[in-house]
N, C-alpha and C positions, 0 to 999 in steps of 0.2 A: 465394453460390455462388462457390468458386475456379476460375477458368481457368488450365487446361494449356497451356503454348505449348511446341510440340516444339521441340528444339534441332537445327534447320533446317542451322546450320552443321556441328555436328559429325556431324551424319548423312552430309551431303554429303563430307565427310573422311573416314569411315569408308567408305563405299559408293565413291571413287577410291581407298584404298587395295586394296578388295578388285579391283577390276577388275586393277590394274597389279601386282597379287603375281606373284611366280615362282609359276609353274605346274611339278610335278614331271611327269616319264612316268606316266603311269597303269601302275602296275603288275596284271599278271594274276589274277586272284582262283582259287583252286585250284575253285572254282564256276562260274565260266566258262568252264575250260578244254570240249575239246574231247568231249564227254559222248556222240556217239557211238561214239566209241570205248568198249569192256569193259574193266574190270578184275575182276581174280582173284575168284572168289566172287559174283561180279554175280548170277548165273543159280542161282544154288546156295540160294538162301530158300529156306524150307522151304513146300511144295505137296504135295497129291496126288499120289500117280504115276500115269502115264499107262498105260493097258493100250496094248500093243502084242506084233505077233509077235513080239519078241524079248522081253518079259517073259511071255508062256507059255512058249515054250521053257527062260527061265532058270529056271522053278519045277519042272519036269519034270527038265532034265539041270542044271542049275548054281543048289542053293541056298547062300545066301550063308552063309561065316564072320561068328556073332556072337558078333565078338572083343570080351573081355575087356580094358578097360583094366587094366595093370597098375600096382600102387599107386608102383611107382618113377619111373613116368613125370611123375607130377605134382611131379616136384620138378625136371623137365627143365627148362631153360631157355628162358623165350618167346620166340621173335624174330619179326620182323615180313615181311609182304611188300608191299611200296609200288610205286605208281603215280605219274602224273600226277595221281592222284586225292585225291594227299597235298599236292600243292602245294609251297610251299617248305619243306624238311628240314633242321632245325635236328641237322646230320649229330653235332654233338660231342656233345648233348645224347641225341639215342639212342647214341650209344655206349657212355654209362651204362647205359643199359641189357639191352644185347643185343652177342653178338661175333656175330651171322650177322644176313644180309638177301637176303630173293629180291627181285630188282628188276624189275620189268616192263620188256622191250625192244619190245614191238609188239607188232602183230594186224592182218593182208591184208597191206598193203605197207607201211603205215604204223609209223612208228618213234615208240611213245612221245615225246611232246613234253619229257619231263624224262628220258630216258634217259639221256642223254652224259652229263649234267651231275651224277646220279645217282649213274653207274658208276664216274666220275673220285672223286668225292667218299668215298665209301663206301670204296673201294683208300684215300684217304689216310689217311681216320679209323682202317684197319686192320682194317673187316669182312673176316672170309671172307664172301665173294658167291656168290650164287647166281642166275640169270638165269631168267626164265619168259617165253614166247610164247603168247596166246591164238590157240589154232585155229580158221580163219575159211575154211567149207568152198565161200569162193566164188572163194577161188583155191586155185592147184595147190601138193600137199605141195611139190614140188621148190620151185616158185618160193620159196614163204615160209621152207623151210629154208633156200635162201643168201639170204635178207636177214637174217634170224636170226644165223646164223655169219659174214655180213659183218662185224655188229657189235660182236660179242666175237672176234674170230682174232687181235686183234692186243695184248689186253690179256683173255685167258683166265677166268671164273671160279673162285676157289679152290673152289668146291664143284659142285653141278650143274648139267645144264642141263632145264630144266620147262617139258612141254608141257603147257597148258592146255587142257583140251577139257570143256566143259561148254553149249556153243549150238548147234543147228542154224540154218542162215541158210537153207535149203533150195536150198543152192549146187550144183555139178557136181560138187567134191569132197567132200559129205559120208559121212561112215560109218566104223569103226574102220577098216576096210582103207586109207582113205586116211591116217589120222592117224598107225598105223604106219610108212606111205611116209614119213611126212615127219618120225617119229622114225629110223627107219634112212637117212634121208637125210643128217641132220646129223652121225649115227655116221659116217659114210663122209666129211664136210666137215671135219670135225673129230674125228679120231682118238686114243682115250684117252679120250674120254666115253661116258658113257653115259647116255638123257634118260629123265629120271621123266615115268610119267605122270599128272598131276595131273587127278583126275576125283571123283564122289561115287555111292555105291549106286546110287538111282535112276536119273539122266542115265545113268549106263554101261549097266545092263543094260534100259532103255527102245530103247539106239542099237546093241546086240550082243548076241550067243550063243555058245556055243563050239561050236555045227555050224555057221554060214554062216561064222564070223571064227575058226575053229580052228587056222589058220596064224598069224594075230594074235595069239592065247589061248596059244600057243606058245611064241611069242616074248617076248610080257610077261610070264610065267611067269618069266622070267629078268632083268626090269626093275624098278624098286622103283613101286611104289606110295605117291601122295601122295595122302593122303580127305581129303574135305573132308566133314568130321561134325558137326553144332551140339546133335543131342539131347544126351537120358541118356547120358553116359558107357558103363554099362552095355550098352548095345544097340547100338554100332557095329557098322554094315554092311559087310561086306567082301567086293565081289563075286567072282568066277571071274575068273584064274584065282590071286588072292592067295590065302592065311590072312591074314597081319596086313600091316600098312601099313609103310611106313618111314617117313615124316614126318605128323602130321596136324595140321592145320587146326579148332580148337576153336571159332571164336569170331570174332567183330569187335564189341568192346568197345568204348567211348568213352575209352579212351585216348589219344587222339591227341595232345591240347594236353600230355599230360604227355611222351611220347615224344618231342616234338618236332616235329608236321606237323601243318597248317594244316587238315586235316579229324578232325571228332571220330572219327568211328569209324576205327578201321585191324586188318588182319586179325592174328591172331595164330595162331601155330605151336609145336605140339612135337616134339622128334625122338622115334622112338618106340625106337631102337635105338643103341647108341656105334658107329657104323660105323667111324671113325679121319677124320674130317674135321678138316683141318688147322687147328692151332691161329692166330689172328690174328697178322699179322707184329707185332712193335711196335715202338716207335715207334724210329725209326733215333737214333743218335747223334749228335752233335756232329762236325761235322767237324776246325773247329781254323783253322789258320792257313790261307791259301790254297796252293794246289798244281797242280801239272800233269798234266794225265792225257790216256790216250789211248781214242778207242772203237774197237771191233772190234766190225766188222757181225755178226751173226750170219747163220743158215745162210739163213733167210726172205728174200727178194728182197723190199727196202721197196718201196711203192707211193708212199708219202708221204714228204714230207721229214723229218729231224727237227729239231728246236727246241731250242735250248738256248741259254744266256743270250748264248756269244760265238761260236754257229754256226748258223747258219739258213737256211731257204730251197731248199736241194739236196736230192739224190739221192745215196743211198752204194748201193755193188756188194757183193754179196757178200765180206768176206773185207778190207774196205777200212778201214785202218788211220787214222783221224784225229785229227791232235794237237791238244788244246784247252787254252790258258793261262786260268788265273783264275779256273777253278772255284769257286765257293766256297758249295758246301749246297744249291743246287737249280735242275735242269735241269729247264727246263717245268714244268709242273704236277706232277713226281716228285721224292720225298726219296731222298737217299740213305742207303746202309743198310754197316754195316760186315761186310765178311767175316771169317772164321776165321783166312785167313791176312795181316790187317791191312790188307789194299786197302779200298776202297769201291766199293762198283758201284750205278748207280741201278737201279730199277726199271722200265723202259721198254720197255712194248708185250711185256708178259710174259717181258721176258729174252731174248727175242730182239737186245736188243743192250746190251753189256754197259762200266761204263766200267773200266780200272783204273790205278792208279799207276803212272804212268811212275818222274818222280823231284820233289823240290822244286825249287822254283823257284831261280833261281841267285843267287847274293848281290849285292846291288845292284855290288859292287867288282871287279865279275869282269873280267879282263880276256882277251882273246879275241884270237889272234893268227891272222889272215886274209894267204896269202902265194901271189900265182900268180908262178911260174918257168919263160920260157921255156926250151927247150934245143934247141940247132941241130943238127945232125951230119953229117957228111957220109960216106958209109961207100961204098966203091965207086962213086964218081964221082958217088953219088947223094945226094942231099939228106932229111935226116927234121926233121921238127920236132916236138915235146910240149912240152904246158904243163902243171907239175905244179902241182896245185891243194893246198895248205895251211890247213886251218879247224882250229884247235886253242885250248883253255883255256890259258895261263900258269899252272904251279902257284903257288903261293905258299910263301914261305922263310919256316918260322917263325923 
């Protein structure tokens, strides 16, 4: 019979080195994150529908458009719309695949936990963006509109803004008439948009009609619709008061790991119409040598300081002129981008403040002739004095 004798020493070395290892942060797992919170489509599985007064009414006065996918649509481009529920966003790797992203900003008060970090990222990669709110009818339209437009006013979406309404909480504020307060809320906060309603057949005409919500049915009448549909192609439901959709929601596929986000499934989208949404900025140029430029506030009264690599900390005023040496390719987390007429201006807080070329910088030999001159006078018995002040460059004699 052979006896084993453990190696008593090198266990003991093994077992202290595990103890005294660096310990890294525990990083967040996009599974742990905060899962009361909803994202896009949470509520939208496919189920029974529910009978309710307003789905008798909508079979009597409002049956639904069943619209026809058209064969051009499927050659549209997929893009995605991400949450907190994506985790970390391997941002340059979906840019391979898609130029659009609707990104989750919130839902009641609460501000998606990846939003900031999201919306910065996305702007650099060169998404046009798109912003969506899930509608949470236990607080008030107004309130959740401006925290909504708190957080895009100062760095704008290039494409829409999406209200999400697909949950009752059996809140104070539930029911289309509220959901529209807090779509023409944001119209009114932020001027120049106008908010999709992102909904599906069912949940909408289960929660409205076009006799009780006929001033709602009105107005969206004139707002684009976002469905969210996972059947047959063929049988897309389009309730009152649409015919056809403008963007639809097909799917949440296990593409994630290829996209680039740390959860398999992620939702996917097509546009259903070319409405003229702006093309991706790209990517800015080279700046070159260093130089000197100056910002001009724009018209917006900052709230926040701004950042940049040799001025930080303050407050500028409207209209306020500030000279910055040493520039050289990136203010804060913004690239710069070259204009038509050879300046550069960065991208910052949507153009609300803008940098441009003053002149280059001066040549190390400059020499600089600084000259104060008093002068006395006496003119009628009385006495004047001025000191004339002299700051001037010496040319140079070739």
């Amino acid at each position: 019979m052979v006896r084993r004798v453990a190696p008593y020493g090198l266990l003991c070395i093994l077992t202290l080195l595990y103890i005294t290892r660096e310990r890294k942060p525990k990083r967040l797992k996009y599974s742990q994150m905060r899962r009361e919170e909803a994202w896009m489509g949470r509520y939208h599985a496919p189920s029974p529908p529910r009978t309710t007064i307003h789905t008798l009414v909508n079979k009597v006065f409002a049956k639904p458009t069943v619209w026809t996918l058209p064969h051009s649509v499927m050659g549209q481009e997929d893009y995605s719309d991400i949450s907190f529920y994506q985790g970390d966003i391997d941002w340059q790797r979906m840019r391979t695949k898609a130029s659009k992203v609707i990104i989750r900003a919130g839902q009641n008060l609460w501000t998606d936990i990846k939003f900031v970090w999201n919306w910065i990222e996305a702007r650099k990669k060169g998404f046009a963006r798109s912003t969506y709110w899930f509608y949470d009818g236990r607080i008030s339209p107004g309130t959740q509109a401006a925290k909504w437009v708190s957080l895009v006013k100062d760095d704008r979406p290039e494409l829409d803004m999406v209200l999400d309404w697909e949950r009752s909480y059996n809140g104070a504020y539930e029911g289309l008439r509220n959901v529209v307060a807090m779509m023409q809320e944001v119209e009114r906060l932020l001027p120049g948009y106008e908010v999709t309603l992102y909904t599906n057949y069912y949940f909408f005409t289960e929660n409205s009609n076009p006799i009780y919500n006929a001033a709602q049915y009105a107005y969206l009448a004139k707002r684009k619709l976002y469905i969210a549909f996972y059947g047959a192609v063929e049988k897309i439901l389009i309730p009152k008061p649409w015919t056809k959709p403008y963007r639809w929601q097909w799917g949440t596929p296990v593409w994630g790991l290829e996209w680039g986000v740390e959860s398999k499934e992620i939702d996917m989208n097509k546009d259903m119409e070319s409405d003229g949404d702006p093309t991706p900025l790209p990517d800015p140029e080279p700046i070159g040598e260093t130089m000197q430029y100056k910002f001009i506030v724009g018209t917006n009264e900052r709230t926040d300081p701004v950042v940049t690599n040799n001025l930080t900390g303050r407050f500028y005023a409207v209209g306020e002129v500030v000279e910055v040496v040493s520039i050289s390719g990136v203010i804060g987390s913004d690239r710069w981008m070259k204009l038509d007429n050879g300046n550069y201006a960065a991208l910052v807080y949507n153009g609300t403040t803008r940098a441009e070329l003053v002149t280059p910088l001066p040549p190390a030999d400059e020499i600089r002739l600084r000259l104060s001159i008093p002068i006395t006078a006496t003119i009628n018995g009385r006495d004047y004095v001025k000191t004339i002040e002299i700051d001037t460059v010496l040319d140079a004699v070739e």
